[in-house]
Residue frames as qw, qx, qy, qz and C-alpha x, y, z in Angstrom:
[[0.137, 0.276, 0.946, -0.100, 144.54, 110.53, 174.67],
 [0.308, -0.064, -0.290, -0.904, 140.79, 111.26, 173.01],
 [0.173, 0.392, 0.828, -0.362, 137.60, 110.36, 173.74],
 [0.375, -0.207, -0.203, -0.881, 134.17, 111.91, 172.43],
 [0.058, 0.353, 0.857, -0.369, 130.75, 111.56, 173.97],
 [0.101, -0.370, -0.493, -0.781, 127.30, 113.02, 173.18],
 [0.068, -0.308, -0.634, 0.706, 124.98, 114.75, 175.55],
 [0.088, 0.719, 0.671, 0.157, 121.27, 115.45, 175.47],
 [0.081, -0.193, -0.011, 0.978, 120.55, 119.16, 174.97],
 [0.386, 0.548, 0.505, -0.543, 116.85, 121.18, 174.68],
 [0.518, 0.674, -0.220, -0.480, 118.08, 121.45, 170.68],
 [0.871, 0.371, -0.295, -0.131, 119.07, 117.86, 170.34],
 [0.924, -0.071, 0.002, 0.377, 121.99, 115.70, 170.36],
 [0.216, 0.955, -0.191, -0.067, 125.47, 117.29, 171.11],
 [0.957, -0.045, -0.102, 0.269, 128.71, 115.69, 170.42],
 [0.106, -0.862, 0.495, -0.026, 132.03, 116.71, 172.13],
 [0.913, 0.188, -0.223, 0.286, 135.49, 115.41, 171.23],
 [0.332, -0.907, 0.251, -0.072, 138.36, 116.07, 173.67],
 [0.644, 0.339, -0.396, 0.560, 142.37, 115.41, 173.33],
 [0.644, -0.751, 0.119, -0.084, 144.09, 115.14, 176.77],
 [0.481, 0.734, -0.435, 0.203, 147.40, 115.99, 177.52],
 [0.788, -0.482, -0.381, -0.035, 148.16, 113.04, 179.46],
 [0.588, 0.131, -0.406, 0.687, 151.81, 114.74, 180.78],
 [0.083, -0.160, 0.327, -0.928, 149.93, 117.95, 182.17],
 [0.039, 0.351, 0.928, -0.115, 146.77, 116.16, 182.53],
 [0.239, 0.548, 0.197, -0.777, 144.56, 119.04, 180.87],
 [0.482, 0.805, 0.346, -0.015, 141.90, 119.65, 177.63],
 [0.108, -0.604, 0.051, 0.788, 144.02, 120.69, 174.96],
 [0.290, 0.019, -0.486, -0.824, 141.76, 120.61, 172.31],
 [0.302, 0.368, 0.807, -0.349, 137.91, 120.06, 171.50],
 [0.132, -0.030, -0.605, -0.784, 135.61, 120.14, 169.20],
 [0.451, 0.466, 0.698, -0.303, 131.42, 119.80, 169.41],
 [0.309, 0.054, -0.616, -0.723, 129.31, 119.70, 166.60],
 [0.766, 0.091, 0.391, -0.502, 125.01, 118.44, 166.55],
 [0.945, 0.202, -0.200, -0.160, 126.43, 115.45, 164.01],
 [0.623, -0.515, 0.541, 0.233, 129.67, 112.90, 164.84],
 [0.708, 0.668, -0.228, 0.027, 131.80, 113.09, 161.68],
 [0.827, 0.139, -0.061, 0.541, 135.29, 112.56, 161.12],
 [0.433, 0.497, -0.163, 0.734, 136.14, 115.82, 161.21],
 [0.752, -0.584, -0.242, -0.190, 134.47, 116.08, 164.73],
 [0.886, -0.348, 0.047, 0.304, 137.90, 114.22, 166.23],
 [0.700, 0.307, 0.159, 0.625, 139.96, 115.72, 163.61],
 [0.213, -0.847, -0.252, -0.416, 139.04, 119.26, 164.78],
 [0.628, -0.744, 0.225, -0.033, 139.99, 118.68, 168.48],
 [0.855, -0.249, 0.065, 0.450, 143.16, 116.71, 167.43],
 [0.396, 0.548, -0.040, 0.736, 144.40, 119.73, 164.97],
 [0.291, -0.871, -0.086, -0.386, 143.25, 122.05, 167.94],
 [0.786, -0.517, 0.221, 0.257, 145.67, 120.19, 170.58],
 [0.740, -0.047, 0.209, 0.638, 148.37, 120.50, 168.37],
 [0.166, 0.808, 0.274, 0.494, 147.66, 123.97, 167.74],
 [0.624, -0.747, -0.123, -0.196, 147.99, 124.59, 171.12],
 [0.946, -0.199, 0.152, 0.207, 151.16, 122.48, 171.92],
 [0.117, 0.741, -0.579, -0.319, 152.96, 123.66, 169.11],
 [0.794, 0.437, -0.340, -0.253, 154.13, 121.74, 166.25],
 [0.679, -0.572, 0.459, 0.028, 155.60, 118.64, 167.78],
 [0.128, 0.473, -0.803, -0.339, 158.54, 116.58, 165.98],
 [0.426, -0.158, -0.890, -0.039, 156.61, 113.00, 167.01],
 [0.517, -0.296, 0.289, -0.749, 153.74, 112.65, 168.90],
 [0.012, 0.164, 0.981, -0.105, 152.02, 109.44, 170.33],
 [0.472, -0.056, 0.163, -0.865, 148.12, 109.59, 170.14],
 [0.083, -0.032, -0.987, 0.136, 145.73, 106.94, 171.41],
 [0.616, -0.137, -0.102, -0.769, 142.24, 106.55, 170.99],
 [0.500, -0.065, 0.826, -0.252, 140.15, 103.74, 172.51],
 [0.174, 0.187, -0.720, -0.645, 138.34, 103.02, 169.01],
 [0.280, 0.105, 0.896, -0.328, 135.44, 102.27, 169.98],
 [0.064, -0.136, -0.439, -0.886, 132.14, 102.41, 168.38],
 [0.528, -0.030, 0.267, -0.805, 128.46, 103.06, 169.11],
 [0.809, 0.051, -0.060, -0.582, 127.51, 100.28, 167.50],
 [0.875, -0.011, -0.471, 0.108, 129.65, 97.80, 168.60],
 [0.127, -0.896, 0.196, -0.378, 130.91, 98.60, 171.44],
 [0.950, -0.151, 0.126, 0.244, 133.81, 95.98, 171.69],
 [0.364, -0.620, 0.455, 0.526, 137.64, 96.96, 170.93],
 [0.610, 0.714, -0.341, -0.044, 139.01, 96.70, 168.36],
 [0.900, -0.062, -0.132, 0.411, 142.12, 93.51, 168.26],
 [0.693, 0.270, -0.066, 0.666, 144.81, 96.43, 167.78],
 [0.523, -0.322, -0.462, 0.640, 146.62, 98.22, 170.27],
 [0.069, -0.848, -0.517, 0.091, 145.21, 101.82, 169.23],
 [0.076, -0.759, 0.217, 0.610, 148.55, 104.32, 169.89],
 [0.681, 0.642, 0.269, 0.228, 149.05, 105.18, 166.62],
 [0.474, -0.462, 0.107, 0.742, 152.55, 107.46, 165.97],
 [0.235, 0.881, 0.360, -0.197, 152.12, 110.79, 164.37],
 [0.554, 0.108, 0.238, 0.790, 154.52, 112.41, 162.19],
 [0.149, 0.842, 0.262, -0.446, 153.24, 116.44, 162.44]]
């Protein structure tokens, strides 16, 4: 599962993205950065699977939300991963 959030700091905005491993229920990957890109998420997800080791199939599930709309999205989010 991922998430990111963004937290005031005395040098600005900071965004952190975190992958949770929901079987051991721990951070294994993250990423911050002072802008929210793509590669932001993409960061922490290569980092979890860095971690993990190279899996045959993974499941990974994001709530998709956005700042500026902050409604779902219709579709169901898990997306299946071929590493």
């Amino acid at each position: 599962m991922a998430d990111f959030t963004y937290v005031w700091t005395t040098e600005g905005w900071l965004y952190v993205a975190a992958v949770l491993d929901l079987y051991s229920r721990k951070v294994v990957g993250w990423s911050m950065s002072a802008q929210m890109t793509a590669q932001l998420v993409t960061d922490a997800l290569q980092m979890a699977i860095w971690r993990r080791g190279k899996p045959v199939e993974l499941l990974h599930h994001s709530d998709q939300l956005s700042l500026s709309n902050t409604r779902p999205r219709t579709s169901s989010g898990c997306l299946p991963i071929r590493a």
